[in-house]
C-alpha positions as CSV (number, residue, x, y, z in Angstrom):
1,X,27.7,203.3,151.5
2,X,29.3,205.9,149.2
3,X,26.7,207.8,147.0
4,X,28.7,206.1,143.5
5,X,27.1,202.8,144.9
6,X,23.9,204.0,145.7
7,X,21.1,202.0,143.5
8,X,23.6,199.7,142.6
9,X,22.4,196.1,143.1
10,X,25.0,193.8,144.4
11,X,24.3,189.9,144.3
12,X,25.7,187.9,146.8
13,X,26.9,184.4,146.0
14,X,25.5,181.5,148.3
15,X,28.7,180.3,149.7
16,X,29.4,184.0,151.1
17,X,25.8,184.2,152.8
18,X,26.8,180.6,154.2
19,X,30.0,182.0,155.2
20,X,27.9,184.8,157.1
21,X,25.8,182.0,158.6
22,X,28.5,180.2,160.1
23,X,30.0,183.6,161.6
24,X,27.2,184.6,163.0
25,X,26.7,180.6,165.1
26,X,30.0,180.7,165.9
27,X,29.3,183.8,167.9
28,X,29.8,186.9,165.7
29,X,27.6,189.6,165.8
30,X,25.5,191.0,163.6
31,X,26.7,194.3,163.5
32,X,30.2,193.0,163.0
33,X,29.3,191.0,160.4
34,X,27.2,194.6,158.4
35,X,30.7,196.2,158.8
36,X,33.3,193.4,157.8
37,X,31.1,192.4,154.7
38,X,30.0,195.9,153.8
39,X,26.4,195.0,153.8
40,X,23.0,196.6,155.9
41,X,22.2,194.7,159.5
42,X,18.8,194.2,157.6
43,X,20.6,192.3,155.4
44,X,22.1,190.1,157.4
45,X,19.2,189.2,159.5
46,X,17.3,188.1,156.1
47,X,20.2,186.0,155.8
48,X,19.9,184.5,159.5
49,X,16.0,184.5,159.0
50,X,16.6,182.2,155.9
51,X,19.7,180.4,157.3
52,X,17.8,176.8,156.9
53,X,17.1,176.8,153.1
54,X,20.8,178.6,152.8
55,X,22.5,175.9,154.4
56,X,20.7,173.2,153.2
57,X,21.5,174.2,149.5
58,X,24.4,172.1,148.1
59,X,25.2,174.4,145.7
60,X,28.7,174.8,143.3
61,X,31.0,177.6,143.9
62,X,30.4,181.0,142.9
63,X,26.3,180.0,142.8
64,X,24.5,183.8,143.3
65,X,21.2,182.3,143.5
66,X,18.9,179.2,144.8
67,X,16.6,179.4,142.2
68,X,18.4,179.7,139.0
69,X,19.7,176.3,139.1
70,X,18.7,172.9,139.9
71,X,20.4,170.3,142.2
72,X,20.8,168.4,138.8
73,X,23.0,171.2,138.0
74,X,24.4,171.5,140.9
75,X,25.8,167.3,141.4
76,X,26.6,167.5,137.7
77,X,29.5,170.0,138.2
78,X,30.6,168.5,141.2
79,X,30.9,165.5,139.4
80,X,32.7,167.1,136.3
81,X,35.0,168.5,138.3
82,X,36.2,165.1,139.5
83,X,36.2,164.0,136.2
84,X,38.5,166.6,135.3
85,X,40.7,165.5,138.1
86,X,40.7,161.7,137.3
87,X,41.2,162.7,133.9
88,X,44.4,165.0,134.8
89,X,46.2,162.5,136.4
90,X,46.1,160.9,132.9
91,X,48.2,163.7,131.6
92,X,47.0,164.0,128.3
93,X,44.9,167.0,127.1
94,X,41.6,168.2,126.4
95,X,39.8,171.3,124.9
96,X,36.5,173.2,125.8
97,X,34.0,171.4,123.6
98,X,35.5,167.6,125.4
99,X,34.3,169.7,128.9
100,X,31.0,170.8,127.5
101,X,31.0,167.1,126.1
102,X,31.1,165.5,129.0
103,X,28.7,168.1,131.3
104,X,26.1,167.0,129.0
105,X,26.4,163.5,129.2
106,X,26.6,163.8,133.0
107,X,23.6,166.0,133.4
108,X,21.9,163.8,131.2
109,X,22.6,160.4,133.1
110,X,21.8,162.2,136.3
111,X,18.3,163.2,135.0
112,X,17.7,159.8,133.6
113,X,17.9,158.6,137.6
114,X,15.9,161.4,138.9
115,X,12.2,161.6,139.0
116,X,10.2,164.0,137.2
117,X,13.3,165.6,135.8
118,X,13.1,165.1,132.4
119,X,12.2,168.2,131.2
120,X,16.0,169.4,132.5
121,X,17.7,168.3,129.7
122,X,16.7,170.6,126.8
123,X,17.5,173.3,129.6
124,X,20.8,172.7,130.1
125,X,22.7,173.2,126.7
126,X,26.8,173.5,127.9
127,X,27.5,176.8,126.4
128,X,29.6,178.7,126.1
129,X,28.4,181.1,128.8
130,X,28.0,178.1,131.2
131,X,31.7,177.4,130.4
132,X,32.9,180.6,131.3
133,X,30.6,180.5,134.4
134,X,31.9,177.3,135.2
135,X,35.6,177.8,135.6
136,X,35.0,181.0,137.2
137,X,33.1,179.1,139.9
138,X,35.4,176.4,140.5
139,X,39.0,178.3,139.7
140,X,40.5,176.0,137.6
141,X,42.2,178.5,134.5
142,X,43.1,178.2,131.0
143,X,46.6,178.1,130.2
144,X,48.1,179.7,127.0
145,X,50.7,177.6,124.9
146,X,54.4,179.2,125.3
147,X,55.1,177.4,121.7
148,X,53.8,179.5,118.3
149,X,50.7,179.1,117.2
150,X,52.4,176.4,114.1
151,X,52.9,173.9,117.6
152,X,50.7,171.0,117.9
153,X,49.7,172.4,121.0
154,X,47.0,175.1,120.5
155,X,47.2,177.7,122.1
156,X,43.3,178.2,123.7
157,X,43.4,174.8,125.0
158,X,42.7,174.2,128.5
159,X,45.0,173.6,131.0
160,X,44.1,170.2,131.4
161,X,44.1,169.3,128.2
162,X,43.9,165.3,126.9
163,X,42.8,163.5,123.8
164,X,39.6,163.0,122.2
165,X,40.3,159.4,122.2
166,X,42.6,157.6,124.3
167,X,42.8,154.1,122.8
168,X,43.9,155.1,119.5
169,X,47.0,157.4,118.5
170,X,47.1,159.7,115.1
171,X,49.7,158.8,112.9
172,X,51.2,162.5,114.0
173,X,51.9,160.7,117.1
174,X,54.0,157.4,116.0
175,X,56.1,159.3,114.0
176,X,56.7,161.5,117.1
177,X,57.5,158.5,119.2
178,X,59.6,156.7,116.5
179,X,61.7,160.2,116.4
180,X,62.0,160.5,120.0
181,X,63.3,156.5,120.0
182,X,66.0,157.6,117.9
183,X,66.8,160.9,119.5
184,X,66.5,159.0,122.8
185,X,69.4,156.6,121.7
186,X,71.9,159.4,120.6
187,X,70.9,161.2,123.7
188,X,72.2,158.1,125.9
189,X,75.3,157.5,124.2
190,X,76.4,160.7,123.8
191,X,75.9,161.4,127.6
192,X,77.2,157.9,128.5
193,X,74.3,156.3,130.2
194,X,74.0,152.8,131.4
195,X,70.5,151.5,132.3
196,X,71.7,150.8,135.7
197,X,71.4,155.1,135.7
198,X,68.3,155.5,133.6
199,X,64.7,155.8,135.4
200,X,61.5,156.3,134.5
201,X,58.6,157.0,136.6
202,X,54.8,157.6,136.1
203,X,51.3,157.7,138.2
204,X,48.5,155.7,138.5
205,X,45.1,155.6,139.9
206,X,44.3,152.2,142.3
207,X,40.8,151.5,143.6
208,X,42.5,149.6,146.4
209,X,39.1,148.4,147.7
210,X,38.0,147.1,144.2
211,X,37.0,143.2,143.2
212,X,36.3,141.9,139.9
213,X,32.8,142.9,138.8
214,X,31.1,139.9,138.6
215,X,32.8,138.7,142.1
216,X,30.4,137.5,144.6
217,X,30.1,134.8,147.7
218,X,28.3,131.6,146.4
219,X,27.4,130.6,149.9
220,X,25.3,133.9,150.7
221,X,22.5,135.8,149.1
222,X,24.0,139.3,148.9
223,X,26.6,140.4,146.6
224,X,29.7,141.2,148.1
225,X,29.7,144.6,149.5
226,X,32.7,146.4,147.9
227,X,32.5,144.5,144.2
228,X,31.0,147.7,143.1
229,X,32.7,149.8,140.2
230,X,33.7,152.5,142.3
231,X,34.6,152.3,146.2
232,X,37.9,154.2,147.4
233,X,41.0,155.6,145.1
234,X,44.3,156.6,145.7
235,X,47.2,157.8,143.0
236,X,51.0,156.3,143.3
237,X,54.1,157.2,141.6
238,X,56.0,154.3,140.8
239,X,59.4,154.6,139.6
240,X,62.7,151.8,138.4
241,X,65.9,151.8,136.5
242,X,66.0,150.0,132.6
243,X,68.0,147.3,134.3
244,X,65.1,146.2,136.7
245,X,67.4,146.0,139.8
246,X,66.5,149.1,141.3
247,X,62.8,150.3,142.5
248,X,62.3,153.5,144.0
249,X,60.1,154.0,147.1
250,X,56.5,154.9,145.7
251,X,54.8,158.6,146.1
252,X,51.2,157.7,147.8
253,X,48.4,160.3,147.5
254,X,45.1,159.7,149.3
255,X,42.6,162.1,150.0
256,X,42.7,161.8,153.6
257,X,46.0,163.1,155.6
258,X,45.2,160.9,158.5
259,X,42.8,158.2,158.2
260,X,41.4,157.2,161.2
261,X,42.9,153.8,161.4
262,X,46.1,154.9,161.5
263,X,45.5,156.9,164.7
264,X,43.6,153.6,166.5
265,X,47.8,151.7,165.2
266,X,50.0,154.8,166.1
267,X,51.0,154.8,162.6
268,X,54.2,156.9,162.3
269,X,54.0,157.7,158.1
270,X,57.6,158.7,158.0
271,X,58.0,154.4,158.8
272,X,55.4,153.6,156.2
273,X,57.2,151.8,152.5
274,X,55.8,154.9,150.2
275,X,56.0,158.3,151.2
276,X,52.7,159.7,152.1
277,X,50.9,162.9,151.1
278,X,47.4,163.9,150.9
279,X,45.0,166.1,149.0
280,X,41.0,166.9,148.4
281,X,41.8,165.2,145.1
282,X,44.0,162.1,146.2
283,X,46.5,163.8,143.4
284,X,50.1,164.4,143.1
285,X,50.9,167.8,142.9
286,X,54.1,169.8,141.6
287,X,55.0,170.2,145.1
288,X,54.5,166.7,146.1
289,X,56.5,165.8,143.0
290,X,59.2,167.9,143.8
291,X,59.3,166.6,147.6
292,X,59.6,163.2,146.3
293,X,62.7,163.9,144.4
294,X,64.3,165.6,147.0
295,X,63.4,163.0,150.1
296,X,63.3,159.9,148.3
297,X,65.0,159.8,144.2
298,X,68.0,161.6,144.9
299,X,69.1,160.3,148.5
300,X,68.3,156.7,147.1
301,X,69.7,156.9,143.5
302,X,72.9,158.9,145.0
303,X,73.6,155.3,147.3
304,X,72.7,153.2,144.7
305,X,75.2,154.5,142.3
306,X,78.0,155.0,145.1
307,X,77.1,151.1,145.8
308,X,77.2,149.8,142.3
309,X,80.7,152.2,141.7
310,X,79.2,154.0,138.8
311,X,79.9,157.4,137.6
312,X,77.4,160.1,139.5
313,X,74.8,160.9,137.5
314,X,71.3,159.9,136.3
315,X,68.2,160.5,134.0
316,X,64.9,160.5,135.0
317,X,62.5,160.3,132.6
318,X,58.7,161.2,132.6
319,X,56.0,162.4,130.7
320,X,54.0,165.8,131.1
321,X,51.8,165.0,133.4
322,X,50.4,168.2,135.4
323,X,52.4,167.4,138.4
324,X,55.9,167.2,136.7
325,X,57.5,170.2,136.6
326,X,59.2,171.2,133.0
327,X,61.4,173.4,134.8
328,X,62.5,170.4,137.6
329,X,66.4,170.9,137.0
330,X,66.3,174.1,138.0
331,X,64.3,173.3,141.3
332,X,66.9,170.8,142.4
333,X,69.2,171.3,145.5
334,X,72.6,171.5,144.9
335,X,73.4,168.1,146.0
336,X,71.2,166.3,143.5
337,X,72.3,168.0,140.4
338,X,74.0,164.8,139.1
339,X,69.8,164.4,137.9
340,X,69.0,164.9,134.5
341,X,65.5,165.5,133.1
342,X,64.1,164.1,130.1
343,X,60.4,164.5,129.1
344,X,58.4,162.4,126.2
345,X,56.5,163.8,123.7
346,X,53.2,164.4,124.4
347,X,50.5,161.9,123.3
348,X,53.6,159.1,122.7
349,X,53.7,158.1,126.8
350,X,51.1,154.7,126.3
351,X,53.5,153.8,123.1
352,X,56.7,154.2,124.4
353,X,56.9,154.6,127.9
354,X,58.3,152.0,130.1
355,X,55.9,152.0,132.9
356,X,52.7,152.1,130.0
357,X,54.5,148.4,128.9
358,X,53.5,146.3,131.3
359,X,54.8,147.5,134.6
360,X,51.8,149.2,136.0
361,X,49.2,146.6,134.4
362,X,51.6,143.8,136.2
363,X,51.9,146.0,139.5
364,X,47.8,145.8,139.6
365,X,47.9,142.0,139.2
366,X,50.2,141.8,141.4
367,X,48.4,143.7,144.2
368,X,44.6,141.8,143.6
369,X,46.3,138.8,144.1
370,X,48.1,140.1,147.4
371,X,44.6,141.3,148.0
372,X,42.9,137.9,147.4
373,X,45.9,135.9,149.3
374,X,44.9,138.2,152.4
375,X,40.9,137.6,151.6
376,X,42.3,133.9,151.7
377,X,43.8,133.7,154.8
378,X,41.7,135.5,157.1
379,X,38.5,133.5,155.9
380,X,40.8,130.4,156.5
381,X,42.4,131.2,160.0
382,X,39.7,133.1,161.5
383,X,35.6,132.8,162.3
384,X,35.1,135.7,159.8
385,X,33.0,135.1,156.7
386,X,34.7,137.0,153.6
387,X,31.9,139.8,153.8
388,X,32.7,140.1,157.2
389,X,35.9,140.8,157.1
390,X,35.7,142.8,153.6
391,X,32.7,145.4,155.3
392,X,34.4,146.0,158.7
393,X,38.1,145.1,158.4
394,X,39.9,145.2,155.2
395,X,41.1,149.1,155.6
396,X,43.9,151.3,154.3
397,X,46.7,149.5,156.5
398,X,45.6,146.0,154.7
399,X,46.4,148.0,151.1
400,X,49.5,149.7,151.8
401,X,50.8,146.2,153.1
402,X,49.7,144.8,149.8
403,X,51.3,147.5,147.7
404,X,54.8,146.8,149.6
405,X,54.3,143.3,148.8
406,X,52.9,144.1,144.9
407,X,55.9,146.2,143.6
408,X,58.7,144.1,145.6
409,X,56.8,141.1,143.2
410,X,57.3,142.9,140.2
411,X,60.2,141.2,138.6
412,X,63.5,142.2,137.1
413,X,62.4,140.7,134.5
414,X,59.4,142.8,133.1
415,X,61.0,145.7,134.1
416,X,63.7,145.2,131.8
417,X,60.9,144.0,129.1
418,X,59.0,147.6,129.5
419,X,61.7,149.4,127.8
420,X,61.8,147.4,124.4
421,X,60.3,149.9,122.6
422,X,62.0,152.8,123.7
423,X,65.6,151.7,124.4
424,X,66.0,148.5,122.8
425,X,69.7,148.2,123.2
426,X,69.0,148.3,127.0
427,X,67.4,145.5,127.0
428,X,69.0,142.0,127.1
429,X,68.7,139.1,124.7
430,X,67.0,136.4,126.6
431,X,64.6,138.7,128.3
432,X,60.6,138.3,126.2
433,X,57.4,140.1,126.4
434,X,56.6,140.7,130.1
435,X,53.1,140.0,129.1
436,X,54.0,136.3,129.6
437,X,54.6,136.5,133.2
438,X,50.9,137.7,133.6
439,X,49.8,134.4,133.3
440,X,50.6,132.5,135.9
441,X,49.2,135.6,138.1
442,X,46.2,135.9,136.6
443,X,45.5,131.8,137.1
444,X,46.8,132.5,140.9
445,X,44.4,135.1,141.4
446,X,41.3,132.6,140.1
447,X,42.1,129.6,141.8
448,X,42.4,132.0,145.1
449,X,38.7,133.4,144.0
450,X,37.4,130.0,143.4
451,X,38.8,128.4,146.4
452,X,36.7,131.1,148.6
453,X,33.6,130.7,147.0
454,X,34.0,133.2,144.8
455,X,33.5,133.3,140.6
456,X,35.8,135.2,138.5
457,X,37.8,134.1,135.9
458,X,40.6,134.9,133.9
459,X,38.7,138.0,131.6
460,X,37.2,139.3,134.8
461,X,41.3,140.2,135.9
462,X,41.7,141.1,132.9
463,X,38.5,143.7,133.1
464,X,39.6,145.1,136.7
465,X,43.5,146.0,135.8
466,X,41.7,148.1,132.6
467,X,38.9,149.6,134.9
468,X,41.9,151.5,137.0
469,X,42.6,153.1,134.4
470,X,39.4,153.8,132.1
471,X,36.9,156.5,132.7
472,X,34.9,156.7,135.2
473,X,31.0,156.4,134.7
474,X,28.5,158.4,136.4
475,X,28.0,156.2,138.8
476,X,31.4,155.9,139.4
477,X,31.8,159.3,140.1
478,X,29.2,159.5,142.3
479,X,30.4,157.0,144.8
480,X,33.9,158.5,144.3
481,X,32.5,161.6,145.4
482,X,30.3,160.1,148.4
483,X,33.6,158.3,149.7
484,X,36.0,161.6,149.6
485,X,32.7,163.4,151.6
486,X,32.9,160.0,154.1
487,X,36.7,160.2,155.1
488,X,36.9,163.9,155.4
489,X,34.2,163.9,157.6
490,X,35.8,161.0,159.4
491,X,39.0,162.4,159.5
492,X,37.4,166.0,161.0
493,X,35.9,163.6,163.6
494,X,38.6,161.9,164.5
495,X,40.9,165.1,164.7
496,X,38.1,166.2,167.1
497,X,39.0,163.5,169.5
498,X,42.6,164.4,169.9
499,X,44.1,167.1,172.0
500,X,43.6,170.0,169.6
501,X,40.2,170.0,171.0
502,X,40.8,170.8,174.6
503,X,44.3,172.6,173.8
504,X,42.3,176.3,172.5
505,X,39.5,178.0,173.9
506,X,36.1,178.9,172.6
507,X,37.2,182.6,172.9
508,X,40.0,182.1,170.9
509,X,38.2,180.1,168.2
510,X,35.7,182.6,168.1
511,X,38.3,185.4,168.1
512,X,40.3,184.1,164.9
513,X,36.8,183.8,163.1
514,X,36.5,187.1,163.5
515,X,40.1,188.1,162.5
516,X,39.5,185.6,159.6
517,X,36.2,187.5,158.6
518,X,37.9,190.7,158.4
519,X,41.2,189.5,156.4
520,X,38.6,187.9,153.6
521,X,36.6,191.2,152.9
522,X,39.5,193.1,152.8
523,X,40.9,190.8,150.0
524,X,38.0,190.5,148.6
525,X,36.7,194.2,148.8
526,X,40.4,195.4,147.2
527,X,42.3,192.2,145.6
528,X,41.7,192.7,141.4
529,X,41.1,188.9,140.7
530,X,38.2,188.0,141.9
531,X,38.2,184.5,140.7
532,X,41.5,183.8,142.2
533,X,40.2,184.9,145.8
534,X,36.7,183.6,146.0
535,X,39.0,179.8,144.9
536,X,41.8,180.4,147.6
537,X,39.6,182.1,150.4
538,X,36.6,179.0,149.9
539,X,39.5,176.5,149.9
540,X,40.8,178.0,152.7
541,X,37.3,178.0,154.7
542,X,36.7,174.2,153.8
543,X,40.4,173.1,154.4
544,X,41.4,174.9,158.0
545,X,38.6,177.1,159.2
546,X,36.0,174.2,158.5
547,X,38.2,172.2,161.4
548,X,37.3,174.9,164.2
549,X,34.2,175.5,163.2
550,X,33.6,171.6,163.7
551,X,34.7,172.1,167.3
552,X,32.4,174.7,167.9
553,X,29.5,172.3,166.8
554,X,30.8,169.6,169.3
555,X,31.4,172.0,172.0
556,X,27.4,173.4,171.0
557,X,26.4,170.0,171.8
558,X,28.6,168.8,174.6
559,X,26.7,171.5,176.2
560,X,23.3,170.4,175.3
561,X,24.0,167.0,176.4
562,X,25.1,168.2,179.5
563,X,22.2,170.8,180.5
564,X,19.3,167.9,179.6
């Protein structure tokens, strides 16, 4: 220690002296640990001395300190944070007082359902200082408008900014649509498009293990497990021409890379009917985005229009969502530069874009009812009850099956319909509303429910298709956050019971840890953004080093097993 540093008090966050923990059980020493982290042996042994309450503290990243927050504070953020994601993938914007907004209503809920809390709430006042804290803890940034400050877009807003109020629009924001409609149809026929060439695509949320809320089995006493708000989500990206005879394969996000049950089926996911990717956040990502335009919308729109004999080019359009990239033209390969880009105003995508008019809401039908069909015929053509096969059959293989089957169902018809509003011209004479083919779907998806026992009715479809796309409660969030916990830990456990286990040594394991150790407080010790680090290197930890740390454990108790 230099003599400039001498006095000096430095306060080490929790997740670093969890970070030492783990070193020091997967086999580093102590004195290795003092010089990669720049700290006394005494120290470190406090640390190890304390290692039970340290580890056993869920805290949020960045957290200096047990005591200075509660685990009410500590669930809150983790549950804003998800909010923030859910609400992302809406792609509309949001500022810093809809943030503090919402950590307030979440702390409060949580207090309300935790005993002898109450006196947390007039503690916790979402400041402005807490603000700051918080998105230095969990990394996400604000982003500075590139437009003057006489854009609608302030410039301080955050990065993932949305609306105050997503059912209603100002009148700013019709006449911005109505101009775009108008700007849209010059844009067309000056470039020559036919809506065999135009496509518009957009993402959605899908609890794909989600019934009707008031859904239950009359012949039992329980409710049916799985009926509750919130039970497993993944995003797609769904994508068609104005003409309705062409449908992209779907982008599929989910939060586990490989679930378990596609191991036990040999699932290859290059075979699979949407391309699959997978995040923390079941969210599509610029990259993903830009992998799905490359691997699946220009290879299939390039055959389509070869097929059809029309000239080689296209427009995709989309709104600004956070994974569509505003500079996408520029990231395309040569070979796809027959795509042009279009992007909608911002706050106009729910009044004039063609998946917002019925295509998605019809998709969602379209899937329950697949789901119910399958309820249907298992509970017909096997000894399982319905709960039975909902708790410990119906799994991820079941859904993807039923999304196939969903948005092959979704007719030529309504996706001609969707684009009434913003390309009129495109759409022909004797095609109506596509609302009206939601009828007979929503009636199909009743009689299906009453036939197994089940009550629902007409509103209750009605209630479900809006729930996939409302916000979530806190509840909601909570059981969102338990199931992403569930399948990563299922996922680490089933990884553990492949080869990778047997194929590298303990040594080595123990050998990269170190290596690891070193690298992070030497970025840490000289990199300038602190923030930036502490987000990539934790990410880092959770996401590959976590995997191998996991062995360890097994191998820890393999061994115990054994020697009793």
């Amino acid at each position: 220690m230099d003599k400039s540093s001498k006095g000096k008090r430095t306060v080490i966050t929790v997740e670093v002296k969890k970070q030492i923990i783990s070193k020091h059980e997967s086999g580093v020493r102590i004195s290795e640990l003092a010089t990669q982290f720049g700290m006394a042996k005494s120290t470190i042994c406090t640390m190890i001395k304390n290692k039970d309450a340290i580890k056993g503290a869920s805290v949020a990243k960045g957290v200096k300190t047990l005591k200075q927050r509660t685990q009410t504070m500590e669930e809150m953020e983790k549950l804003l944070l998800i909010w923030i994601t859910e609400r992302q993938l809406a792609g509309d914007r949001i500022s810093e007082s809809i943030i503090c907004e919402k950590a307030l209503h979440l702390h409060a809920d949580l207090v309300a359902n935790t005993p002898g809390a109450s006196a947390e709430v007039e503690s916790f006042k979402a400041s402005r200082g807490w603000f700051e804290k918080f998105k230095k803890r969990s990394g996400i940034r604000s982003k500075h408008s590139e437009a003057s400050s006489t854009n609608k877009l302030d410039a301080d807003q955050f990065v993932l900014e949305f609306r105050d109020n997503v059912e209603s629009h100002s009148i700013t924001d019709k006449l911005d649509a109505d101009q775009f409609v108008l700007e849209f149809k010059d844009y067309v026929e000056s470039q020559g498009f036919v809506p065999q060439q135009v496509f518009n695509c957009d993402e959605t949320g899908l609890f794909w293990k989600k019934m009707p809320r008031r859904t239950y089995i009359t012949q039992e006493e329980k409710a049916l497990p799985g009926h509750k708000p919130m039970k497993d989500k993944l995003t797609l990206l769904l994508c068609a021409n104005a003409s309705g005879d062409f449908k992209l394969k779907p982008l599929l996000v989910y939060h586990s890379e490989n679930p378990r049950i596609f191991k036990k089926n040999s699932v290859i996911k290059s075979k699979l009917h949407v391309m699959w990717r997978a995040n923390s956040k079941a969210w599509v990502t610029r990259q993903f985005f830009i992998e799905w335009v490359h691997e699946v919308f220009g290879p299939s729109v390039k055959k389509y229009l070869q097929e059809k004999n029309l000239p080689m080019k296209c427009l995709l359009l989309m709104d600004y969502a956070p994974g569509h990239p505003p500079g996408l033209e520029d990231e395309l390969l040569e070979e796809f530069a027959f795509i042009s880009v279009r992007f909608l105003p911002p706050n106009t995508t729910s009044l004039i874009q063609p998946m917002d008019q019925q295509i998605i809401s019809n998709f969602k039908k379209l899937y329950t009812k697949a789901m119910f069909q399958k309820c249907f015929e298992v509970t017909s053509d096997t000894e399982l009850t319905l709960r039975e096969f909902w708790k410990n059959h119906f799994n991820i293989l079941h859904c993807l099956h039923m999304i196939d089957k969903a948005w092959k169902d979704v007719s030529q018809r309504t996706l001609q319909a969707a684009w009434k509003k913003l390309w009129p011209d495109a759409v022909p004479e004797h095609v109506t509303e596509a609302v009206e083919e939601d009828v007979p779907i929503v009636e199909d998806i009743v009689f299906l429910g009453n036939s197994m026992g089940l009550e629902v009715s007409g509103a209750d479809v009605e209630e479900l298709v809006k729930e996939h796309g409302t916000e979530l409660t806190t509840e909601e969030l909570q059981n969102l956050l338990r199931e992403q916990q569930k399948a990563a830990t299922e996922e680490i456990s089933s990884e553990e019971e492949g080869e990778s286990r047997e194929s590298v040594s303990t040594a080595k394991i123990k050998e990269m840890f170190a290596k690891w150790a070193e690298m992070q407080a030497f970025v840490e010790k000289y990199h300038p953004d602190k923030a930036a680090v502490s987000h990539a290197t934790n990410t880092f930890n959770d996401f590959a080093m976590s995997h191998f740390r996991q062995i360890l454990k097994h191998r820890q108790k393999s061994q115990v097993k054994i020697f009793w």
